[in-house]
VEXDREN-2710 file (C-alpha; in Angstrom, 1 decimal):
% VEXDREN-2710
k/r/px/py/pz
1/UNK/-67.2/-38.8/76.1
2/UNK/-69.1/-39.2/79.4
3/UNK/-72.3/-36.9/78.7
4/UNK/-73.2/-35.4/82.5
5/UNK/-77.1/-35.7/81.2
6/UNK/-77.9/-38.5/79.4
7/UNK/-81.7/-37.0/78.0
8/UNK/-81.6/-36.4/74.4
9/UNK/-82.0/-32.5/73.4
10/UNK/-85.8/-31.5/72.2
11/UNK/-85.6/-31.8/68.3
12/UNK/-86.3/-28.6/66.2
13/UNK/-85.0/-26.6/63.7
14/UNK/-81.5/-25.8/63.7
15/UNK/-80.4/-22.9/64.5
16/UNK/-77.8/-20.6/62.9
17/UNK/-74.5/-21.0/64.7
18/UNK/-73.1/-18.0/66.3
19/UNK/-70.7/-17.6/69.6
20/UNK/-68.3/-14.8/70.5
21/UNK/-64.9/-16.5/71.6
22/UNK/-63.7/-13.0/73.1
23/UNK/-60.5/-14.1/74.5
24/UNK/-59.7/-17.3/72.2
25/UNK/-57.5/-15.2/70.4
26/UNK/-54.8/-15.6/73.4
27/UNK/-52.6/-18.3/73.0
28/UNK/-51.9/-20.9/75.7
29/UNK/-49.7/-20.4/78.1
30/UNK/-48.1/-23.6/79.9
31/UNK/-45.2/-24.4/81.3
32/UNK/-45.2/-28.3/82.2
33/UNK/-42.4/-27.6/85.3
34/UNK/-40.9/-31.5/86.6
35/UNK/-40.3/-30.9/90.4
36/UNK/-42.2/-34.0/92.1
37/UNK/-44.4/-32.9/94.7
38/UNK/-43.0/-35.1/97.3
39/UNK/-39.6/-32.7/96.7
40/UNK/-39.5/-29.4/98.2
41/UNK/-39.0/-26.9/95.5
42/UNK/-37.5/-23.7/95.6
43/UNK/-39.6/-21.1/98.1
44/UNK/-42.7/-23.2/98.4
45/UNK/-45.0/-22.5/100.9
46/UNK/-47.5/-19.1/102.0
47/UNK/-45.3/-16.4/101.8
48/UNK/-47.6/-13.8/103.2
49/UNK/-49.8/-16.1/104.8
50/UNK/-53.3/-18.2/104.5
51/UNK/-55.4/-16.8/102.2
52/UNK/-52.8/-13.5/101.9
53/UNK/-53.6/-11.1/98.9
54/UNK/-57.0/-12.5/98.1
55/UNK/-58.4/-9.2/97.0
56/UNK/-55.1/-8.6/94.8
57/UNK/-55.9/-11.6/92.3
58/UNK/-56.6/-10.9/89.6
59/UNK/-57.7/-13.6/87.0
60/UNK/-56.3/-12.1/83.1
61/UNK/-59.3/-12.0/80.3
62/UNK/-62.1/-13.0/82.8
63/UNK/-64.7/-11.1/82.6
64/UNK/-66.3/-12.0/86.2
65/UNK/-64.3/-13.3/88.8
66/UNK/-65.1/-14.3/92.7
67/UNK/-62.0/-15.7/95.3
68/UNK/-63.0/-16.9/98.4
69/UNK/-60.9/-18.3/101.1
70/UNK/-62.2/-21.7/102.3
71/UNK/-61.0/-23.6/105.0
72/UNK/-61.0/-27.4/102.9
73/UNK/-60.4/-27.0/99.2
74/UNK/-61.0/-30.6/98.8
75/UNK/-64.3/-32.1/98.1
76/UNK/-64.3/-33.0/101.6
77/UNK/-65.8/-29.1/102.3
78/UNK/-66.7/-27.6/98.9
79/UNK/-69.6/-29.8/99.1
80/UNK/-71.0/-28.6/102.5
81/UNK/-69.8/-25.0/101.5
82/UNK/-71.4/-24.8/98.0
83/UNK/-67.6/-24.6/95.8
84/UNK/-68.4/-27.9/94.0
85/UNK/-71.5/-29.5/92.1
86/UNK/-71.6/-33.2/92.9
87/UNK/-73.7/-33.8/89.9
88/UNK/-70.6/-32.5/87.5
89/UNK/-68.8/-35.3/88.7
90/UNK/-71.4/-38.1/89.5
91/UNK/-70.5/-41.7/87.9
92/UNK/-66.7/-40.8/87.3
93/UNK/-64.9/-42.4/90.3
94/UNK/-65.9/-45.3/92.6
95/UNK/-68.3/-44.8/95.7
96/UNK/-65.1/-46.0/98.3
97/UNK/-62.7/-43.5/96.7
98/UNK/-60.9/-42.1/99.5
99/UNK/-61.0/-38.0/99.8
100/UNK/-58.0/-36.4/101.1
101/UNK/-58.5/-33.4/103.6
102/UNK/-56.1/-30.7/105.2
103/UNK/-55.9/-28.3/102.4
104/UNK/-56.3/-24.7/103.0
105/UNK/-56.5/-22.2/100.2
106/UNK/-58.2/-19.7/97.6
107/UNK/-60.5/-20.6/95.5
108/UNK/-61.1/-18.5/92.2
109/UNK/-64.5/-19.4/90.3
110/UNK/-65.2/-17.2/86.8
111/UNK/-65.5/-17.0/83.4
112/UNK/-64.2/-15.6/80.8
113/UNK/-66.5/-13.6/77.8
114/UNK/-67.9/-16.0/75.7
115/UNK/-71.9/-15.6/74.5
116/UNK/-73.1/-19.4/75.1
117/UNK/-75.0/-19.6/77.8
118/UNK/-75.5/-23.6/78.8
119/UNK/-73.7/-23.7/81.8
120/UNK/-75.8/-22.3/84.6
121/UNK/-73.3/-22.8/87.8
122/UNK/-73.6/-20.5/90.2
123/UNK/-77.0/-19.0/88.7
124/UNK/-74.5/-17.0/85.9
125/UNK/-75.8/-18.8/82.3
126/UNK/-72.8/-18.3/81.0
127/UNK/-70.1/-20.8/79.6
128/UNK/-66.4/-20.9/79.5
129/UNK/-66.4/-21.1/83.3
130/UNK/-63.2/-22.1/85.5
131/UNK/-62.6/-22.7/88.8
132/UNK/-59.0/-22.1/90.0
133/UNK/-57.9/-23.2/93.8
134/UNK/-54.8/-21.9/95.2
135/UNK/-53.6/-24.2/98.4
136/UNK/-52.2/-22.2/101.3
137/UNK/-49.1/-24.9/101.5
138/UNK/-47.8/-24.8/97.3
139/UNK/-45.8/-27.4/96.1
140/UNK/-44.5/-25.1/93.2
141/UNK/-46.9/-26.7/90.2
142/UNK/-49.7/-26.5/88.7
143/UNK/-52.5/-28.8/87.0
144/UNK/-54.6/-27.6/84.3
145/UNK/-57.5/-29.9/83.1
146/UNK/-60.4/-29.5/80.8
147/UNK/-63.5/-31.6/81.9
148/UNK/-65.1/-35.0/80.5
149/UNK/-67.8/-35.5/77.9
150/UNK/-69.9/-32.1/78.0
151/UNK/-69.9/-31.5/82.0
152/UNK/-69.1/-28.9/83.9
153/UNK/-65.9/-27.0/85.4
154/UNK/-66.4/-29.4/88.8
155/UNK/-66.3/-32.9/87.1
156/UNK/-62.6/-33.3/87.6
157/UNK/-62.7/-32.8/91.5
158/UNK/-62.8/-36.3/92.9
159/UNK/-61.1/-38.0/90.4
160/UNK/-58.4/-35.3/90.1
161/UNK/-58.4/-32.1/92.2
162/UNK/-58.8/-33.5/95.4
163/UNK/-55.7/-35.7/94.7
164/UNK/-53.4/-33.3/92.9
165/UNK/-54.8/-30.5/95.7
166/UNK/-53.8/-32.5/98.8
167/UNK/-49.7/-33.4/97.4
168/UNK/-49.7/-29.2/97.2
169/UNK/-50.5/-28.4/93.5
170/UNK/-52.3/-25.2/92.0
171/UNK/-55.4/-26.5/90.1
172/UNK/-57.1/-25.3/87.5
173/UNK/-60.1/-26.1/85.5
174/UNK/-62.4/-25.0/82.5
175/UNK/-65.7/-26.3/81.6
176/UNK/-64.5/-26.0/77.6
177/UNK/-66.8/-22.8/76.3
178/UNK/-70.0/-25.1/76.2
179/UNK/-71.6/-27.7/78.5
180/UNK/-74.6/-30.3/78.2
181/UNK/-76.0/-32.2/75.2
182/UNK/-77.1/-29.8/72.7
183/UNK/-73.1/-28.4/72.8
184/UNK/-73.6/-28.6/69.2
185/UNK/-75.5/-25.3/68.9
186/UNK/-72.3/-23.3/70.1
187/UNK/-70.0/-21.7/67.3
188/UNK/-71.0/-20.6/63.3
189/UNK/-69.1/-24.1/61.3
190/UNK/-69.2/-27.7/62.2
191/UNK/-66.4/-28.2/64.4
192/UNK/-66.6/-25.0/66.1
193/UNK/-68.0/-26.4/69.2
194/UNK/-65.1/-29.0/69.4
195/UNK/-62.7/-26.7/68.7
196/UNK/-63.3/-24.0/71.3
197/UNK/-62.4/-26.7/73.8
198/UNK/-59.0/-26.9/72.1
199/UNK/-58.5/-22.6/72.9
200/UNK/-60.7/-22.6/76.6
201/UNK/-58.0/-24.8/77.8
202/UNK/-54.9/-22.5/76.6
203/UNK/-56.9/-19.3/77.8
204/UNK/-57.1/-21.0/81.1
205/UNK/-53.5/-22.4/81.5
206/UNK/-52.1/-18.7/80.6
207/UNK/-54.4/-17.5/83.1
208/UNK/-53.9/-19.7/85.8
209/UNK/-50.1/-19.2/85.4
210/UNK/-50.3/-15.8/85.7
211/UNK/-52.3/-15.9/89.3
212/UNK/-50.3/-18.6/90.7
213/UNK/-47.4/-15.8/90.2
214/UNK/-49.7/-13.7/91.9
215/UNK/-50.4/-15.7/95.0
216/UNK/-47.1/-17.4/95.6
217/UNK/-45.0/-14.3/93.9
218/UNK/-43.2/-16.7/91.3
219/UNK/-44.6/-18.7/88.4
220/UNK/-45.0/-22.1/88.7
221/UNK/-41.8/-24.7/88.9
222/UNK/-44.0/-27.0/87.0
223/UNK/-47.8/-27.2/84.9
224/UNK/-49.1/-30.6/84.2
225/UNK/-51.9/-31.1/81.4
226/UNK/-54.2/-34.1/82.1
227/UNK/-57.4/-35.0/81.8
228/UNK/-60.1/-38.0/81.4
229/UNK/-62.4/-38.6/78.1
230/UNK/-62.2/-35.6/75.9
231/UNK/-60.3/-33.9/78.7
232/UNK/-57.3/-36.5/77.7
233/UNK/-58.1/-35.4/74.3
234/UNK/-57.5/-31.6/75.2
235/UNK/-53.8/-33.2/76.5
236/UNK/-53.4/-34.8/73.3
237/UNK/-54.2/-31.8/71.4
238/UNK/-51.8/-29.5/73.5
239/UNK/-48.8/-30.9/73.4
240/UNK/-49.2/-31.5/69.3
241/UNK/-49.7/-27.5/69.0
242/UNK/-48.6/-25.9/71.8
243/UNK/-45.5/-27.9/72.9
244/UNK/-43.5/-25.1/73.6
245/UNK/-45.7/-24.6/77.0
246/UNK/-45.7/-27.5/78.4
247/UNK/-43.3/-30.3/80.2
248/UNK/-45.9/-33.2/79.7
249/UNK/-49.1/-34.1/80.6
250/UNK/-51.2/-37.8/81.1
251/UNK/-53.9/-38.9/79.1
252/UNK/-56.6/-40.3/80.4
253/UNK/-58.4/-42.8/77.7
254/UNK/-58.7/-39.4/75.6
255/UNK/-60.9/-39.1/72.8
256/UNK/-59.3/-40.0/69.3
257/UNK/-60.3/-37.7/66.3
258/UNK/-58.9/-38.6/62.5
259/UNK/-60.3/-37.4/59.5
260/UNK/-59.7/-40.3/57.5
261/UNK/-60.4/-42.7/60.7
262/UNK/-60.9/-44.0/62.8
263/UNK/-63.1/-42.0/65.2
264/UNK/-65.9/-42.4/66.9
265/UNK/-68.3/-41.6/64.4
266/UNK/-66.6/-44.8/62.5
267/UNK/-67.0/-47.4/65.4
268/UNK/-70.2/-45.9/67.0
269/UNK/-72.8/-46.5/64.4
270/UNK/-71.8/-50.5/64.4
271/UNK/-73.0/-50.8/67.6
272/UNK/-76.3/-48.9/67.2
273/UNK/-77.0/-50.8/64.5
274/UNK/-76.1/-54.7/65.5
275/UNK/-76.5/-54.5/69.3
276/UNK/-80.9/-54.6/69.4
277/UNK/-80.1/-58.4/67.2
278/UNK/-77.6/-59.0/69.9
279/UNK/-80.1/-58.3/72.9
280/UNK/-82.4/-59.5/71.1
281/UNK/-80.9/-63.1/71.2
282/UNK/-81.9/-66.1/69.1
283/UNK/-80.3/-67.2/66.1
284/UNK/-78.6/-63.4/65.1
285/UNK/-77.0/-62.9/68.3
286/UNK/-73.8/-64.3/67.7
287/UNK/-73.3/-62.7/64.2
288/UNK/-74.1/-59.6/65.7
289/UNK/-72.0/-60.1/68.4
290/UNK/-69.3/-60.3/65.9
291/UNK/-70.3/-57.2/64.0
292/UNK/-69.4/-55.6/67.3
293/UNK/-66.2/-57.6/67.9
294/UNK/-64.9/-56.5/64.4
295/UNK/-65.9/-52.7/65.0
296/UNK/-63.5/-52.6/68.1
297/UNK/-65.5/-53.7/71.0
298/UNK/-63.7/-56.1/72.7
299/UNK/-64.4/-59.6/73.2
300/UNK/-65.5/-60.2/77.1
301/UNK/-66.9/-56.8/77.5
302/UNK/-70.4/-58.1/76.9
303/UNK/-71.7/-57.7/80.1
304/UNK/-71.3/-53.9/79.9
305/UNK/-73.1/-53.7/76.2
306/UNK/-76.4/-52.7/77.9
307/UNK/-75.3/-50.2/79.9
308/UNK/-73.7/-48.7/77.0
309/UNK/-76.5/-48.3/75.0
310/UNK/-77.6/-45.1/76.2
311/UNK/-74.1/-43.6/75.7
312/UNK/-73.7/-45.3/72.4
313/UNK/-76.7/-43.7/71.2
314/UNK/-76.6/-40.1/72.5
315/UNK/-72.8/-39.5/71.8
316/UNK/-73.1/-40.3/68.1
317/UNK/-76.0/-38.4/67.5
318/UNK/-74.5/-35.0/69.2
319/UNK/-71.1/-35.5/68.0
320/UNK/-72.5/-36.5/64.6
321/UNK/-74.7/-33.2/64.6
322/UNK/-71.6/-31.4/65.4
323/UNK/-69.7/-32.3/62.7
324/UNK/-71.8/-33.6/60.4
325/UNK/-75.4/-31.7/60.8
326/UNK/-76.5/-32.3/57.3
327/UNK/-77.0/-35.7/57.8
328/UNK/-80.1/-35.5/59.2
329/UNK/-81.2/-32.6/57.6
330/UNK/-83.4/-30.1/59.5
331/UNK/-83.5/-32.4/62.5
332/UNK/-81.5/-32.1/65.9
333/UNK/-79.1/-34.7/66.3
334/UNK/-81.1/-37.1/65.2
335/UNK/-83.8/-39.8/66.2
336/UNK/-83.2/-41.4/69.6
337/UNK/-82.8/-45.5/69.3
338/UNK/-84.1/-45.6/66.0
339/UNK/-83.8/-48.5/64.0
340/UNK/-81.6/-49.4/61.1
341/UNK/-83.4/-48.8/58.1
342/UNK/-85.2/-45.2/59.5
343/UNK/-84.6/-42.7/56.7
344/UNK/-81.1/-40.7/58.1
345/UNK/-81.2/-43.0/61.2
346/UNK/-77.4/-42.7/63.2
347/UNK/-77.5/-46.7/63.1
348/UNK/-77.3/-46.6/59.5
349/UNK/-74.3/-43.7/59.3
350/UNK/-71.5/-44.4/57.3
351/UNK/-68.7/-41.4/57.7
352/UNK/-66.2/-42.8/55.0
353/UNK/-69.0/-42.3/52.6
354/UNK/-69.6/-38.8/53.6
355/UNK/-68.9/-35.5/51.6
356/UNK/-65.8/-34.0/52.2
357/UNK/-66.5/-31.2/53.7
358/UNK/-67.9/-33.9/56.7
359/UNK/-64.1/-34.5/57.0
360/UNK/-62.3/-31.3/56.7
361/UNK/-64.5/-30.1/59.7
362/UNK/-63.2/-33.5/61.7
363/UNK/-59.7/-32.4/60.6
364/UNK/-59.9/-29.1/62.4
365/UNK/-60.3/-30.8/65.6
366/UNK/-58.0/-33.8/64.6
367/UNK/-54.9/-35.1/65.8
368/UNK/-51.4/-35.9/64.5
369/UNK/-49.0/-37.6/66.9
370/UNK/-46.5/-35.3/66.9
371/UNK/-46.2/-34.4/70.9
372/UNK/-43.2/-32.3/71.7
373/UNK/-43.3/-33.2/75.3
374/UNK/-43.7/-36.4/77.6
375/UNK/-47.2/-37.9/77.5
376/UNK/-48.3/-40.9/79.3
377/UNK/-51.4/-42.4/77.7
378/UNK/-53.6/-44.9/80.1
379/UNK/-56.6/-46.9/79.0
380/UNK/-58.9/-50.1/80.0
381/UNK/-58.8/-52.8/77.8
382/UNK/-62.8/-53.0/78.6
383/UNK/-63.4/-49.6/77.4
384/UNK/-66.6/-49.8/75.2
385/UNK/-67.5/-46.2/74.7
386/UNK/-64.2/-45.5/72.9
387/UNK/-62.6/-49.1/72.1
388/UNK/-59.3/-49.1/72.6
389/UNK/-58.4/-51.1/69.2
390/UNK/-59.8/-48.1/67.9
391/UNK/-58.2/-44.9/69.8
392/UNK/-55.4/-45.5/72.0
393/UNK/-53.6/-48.4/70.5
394/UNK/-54.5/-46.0/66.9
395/UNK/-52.4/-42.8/68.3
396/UNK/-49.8/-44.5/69.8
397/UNK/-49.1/-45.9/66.4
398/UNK/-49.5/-42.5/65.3
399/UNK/-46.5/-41.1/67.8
400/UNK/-44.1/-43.9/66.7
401/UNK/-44.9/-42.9/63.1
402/UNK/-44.1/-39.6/64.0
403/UNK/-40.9/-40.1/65.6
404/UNK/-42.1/-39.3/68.8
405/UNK/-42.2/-42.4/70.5
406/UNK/-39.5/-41.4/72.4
407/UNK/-41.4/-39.1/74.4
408/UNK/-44.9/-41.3/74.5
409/UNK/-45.5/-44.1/77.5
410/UNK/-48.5/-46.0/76.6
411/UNK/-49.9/-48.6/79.3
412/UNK/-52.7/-50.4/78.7
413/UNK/-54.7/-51.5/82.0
414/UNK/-56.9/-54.6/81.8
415/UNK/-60.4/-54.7/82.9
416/UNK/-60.3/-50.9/83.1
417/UNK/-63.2/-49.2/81.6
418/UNK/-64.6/-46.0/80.5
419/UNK/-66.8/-44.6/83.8
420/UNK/-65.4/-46.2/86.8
421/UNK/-68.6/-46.1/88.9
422/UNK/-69.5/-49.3/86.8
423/UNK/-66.8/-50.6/89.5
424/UNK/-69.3/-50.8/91.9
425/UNK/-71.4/-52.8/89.8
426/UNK/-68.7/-55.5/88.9
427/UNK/-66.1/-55.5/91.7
428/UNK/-65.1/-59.2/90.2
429/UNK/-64.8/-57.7/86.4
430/UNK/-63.5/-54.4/86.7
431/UNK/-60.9/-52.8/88.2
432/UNK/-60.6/-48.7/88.7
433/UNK/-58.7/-46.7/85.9
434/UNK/-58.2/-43.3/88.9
435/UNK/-55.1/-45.3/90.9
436/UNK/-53.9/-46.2/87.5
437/UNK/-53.9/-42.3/87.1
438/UNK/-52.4/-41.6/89.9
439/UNK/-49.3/-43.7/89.2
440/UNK/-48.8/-42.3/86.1
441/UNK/-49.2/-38.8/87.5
442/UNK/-46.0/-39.8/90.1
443/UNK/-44.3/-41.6/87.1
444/UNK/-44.8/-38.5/85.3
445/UNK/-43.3/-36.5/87.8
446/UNK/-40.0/-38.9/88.5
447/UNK/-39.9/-38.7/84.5
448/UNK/-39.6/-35.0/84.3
449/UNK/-37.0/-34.2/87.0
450/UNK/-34.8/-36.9/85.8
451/UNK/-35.3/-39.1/89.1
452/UNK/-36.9/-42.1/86.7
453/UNK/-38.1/-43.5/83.4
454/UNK/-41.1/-45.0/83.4
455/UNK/-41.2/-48.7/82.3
456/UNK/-41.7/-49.3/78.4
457/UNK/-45.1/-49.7/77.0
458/UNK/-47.1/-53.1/78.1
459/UNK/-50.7/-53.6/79.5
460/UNK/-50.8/-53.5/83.0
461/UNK/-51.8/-57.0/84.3
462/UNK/-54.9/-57.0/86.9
463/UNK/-53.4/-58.8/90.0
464/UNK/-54.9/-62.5/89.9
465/UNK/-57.3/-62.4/93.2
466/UNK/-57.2/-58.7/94.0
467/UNK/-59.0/-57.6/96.7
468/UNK/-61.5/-54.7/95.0
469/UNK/-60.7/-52.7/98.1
470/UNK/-56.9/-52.8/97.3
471/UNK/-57.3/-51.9/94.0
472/UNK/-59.1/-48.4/94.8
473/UNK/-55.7/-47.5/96.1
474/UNK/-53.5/-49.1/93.9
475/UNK/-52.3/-49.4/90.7
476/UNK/-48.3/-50.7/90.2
477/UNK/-46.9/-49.5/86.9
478/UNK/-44.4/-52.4/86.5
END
């Protein structure tokens, strides 16, 4: 989930839900093309030049566009020239994470109509914002990604962009139609919120597809989906409904929604309500302790439970709201930290006990298993924001059941976790989850153009005595 701003929103009245999705209407557009980028595709390259045709781009269904030629499309120059927001992206990778430079190009930033207003980049207020960055030396491919938690179009730029950017990728990325932690307030039905994400990320992909053609004067050889957090979500979601688009995509520790369970709201609530008698200590501790064991959180991730209580606490009470607003009745997603036993406290929810209706709107937004193109799924076995007993090990159950396990590669990296700035913290207990990325990216690529399978499923061992320097760089499949 990864919320950029971790401050509760003021509580009022709720307001009646009401957004204008203006171009949602358009289906996505994807092609998911398998030419590695270390091969040379057919007519790569600047055909008319650095920068050529800037003034001819033109981004479909956006309703404000602005394409600037910049000299580093890595973070290595947005920062200093104002094309990136470092706070989108703040906790997601490691400090020592090297930054690639040497890439030329175009960078679009826009939006597309939508009435929200929560996302104030670039002084706009206005949501369903993308950024779009067009390298002057083209690999023929593109990657589209939707963004972590409730951030911003940027958050994807050091633990994504600048990669994919500097092997000669088109990149493209939408901030999901709403931003921040009262996203709730978006759209007219529970759900609403959630599922604009799901339509932002098609509207994108068409459009980015269609200005790659523009720039290079041929669509792209190759689209990859990926994305972190709810951005591997948006992968998941893709290539269930829109497979047809797409060559394959890799998921990032994405979000899992069921409506019968489990789901966040199912595992969250446990730890709200045991971990105070765990910090606590004394003689509770250790049956609290296995409250949280039971719900998913993994024995030997202790030592991150206190971080975690923040997160814990503000993700179920927005994503609660957003499905579930009645719970609470006129209140805004809730009380903050309350205790167990607070009339309509989030410690005390119970979603398999809720009315029906509570689970139709999580079905609109849920997912099946049933991918129609490749998908490599990565998660830490240390994750305790979204368990992995209780999300990925769940869905790729779910693609076997399916009959599509076929097309699924599921590797499960020990001692990863959810936000990999906690690396920092715990150099001997952690390992980074963005090299692991990285090699499934390549493995990705070697899948789709036949060079490779990937090795079966099987949790990626962390190397006995690794240097935490070596890890930030690599991350060995098997």
């Amino acid at each position: 989930m990864l919320p950029r701003h971790t401050s509760p929103p003021a509580r009022r009245a709720r307001p009646a839900r009401r957004t204008t999705l203006g171009a949602l209407s358009l289906a996505a557009v994807c092609s998911l093309l398998a030419t590695p980028a270390t091969a040379a595709p057919a007519g790569p390259g600047t055909p008319d030049g650095p920068c050529a045709g800037r003034a001819r781009l033109h981004v479909p269904g956006a309703a404000h566009q602005q394409a600037d030629c910049l000299d580093e499309l890595t973070t290595a120059g947005t920062v200093s020239s104002g094309h990136t927001d470092p706070a989108d992206y703040a906790g997601l990778t490691p400090a020592g994470l090297p930054t690639p430079t040497g890439v030329p190009g175009i960078q679009i930033d826009g939006y597309f109509p939508d009435t929200s207003t929560t996302n104030t980049d670039h002084g706009w207020h206005h949501d369903s914002q993308f950024v779009i960055r067009l390298p002057d030396h083209w690999n023929g491919g593109l990657v589209v990604t939707g963004t972590p938690g409730n951030r911003e179009q940027y958050a994807n730029d050091r633990a994504i962009a600048d990669w994919v950017l500097a092997r000669g990728y088109a990149y493209a990325a939408t901030d999901k139609g709403n931003t921040g932690t009262a996203f709730f307030r978006d759209g007219r039905r529970p759900g609403d919120a959630i599922a604009e994400w799901n339509t932002r990320l098609t509207q994108l992909t068409r459009a980015a597809r269609a200005v790659v053609t523009q720039r290079y004067h041929r669509p792209p050889a190759r689209t990859l989906a990926t994305g972190l957090s709810n951005g591997g979500y948006l992968v998941r979601w893709q290539l269930e409904n829109h497979p047809e688009l797409y060559d394959g995509g890799v998921d990032w520790e994405g979000t899992l929604w069921r409506a019968d369970g489990p789901n966040p709201l199912t595992s969250l609530p446990t730890a709200l309500r045991h971990y105070p008698a765990y910090a606590a200590g004394g003689p509770r501790a250790a049956e609290a302790a296995s409250a949280l064991h039971r719900a998913g959180f993994p024995p030997g991730s202790e030592f991150l439970w206190p971080y975690h209580q923040v997160y814990w606490d503000l993700t179920q009470r927005i994503y609660r709201e957003e499905l579930d607003p009645g719970y609470d009745g006129d209140t805004e997603a809730g009380t903050p930290f309350c205790a167990s036993g607070t009339p309509a406290c989030d410690a005390d929810y119970a979603y398999p006990d809720r009315p029906a209706a509570v689970h139709r709107a999580v079905g609109r937004i849920a997912l099946t298993g049933r991918i129609g193109k490749p998908l490599i799924t990565l998660q830490g076995t240390l994750d305790v924001l979204l368990p992995i007993s209780e999300d990925s090990d769940v869905y790729a159950r779910m693609l076997h059941k399916a009959g599509r396990g076929s097309l699924l590669r599921y590797y499960r990296i020990e001692d990863g976790t959810h936000t990999d700035s906690l690396t920092d913290a715990f150099p001997g207990r952690l390992r980074p989850m963005v090299p692991c990325h990285r090699s499934a990216f390549t493995a990705l690529e070697r899948w789709l153009s036949g060079a490779a399978r990937p090795p079966a499923d099987h949790t990626v061992a962390r190397p006995a005595g690794a240097d935490p320097a070596a890890l930030l760089t690599s991350c060995p499949l098997g």
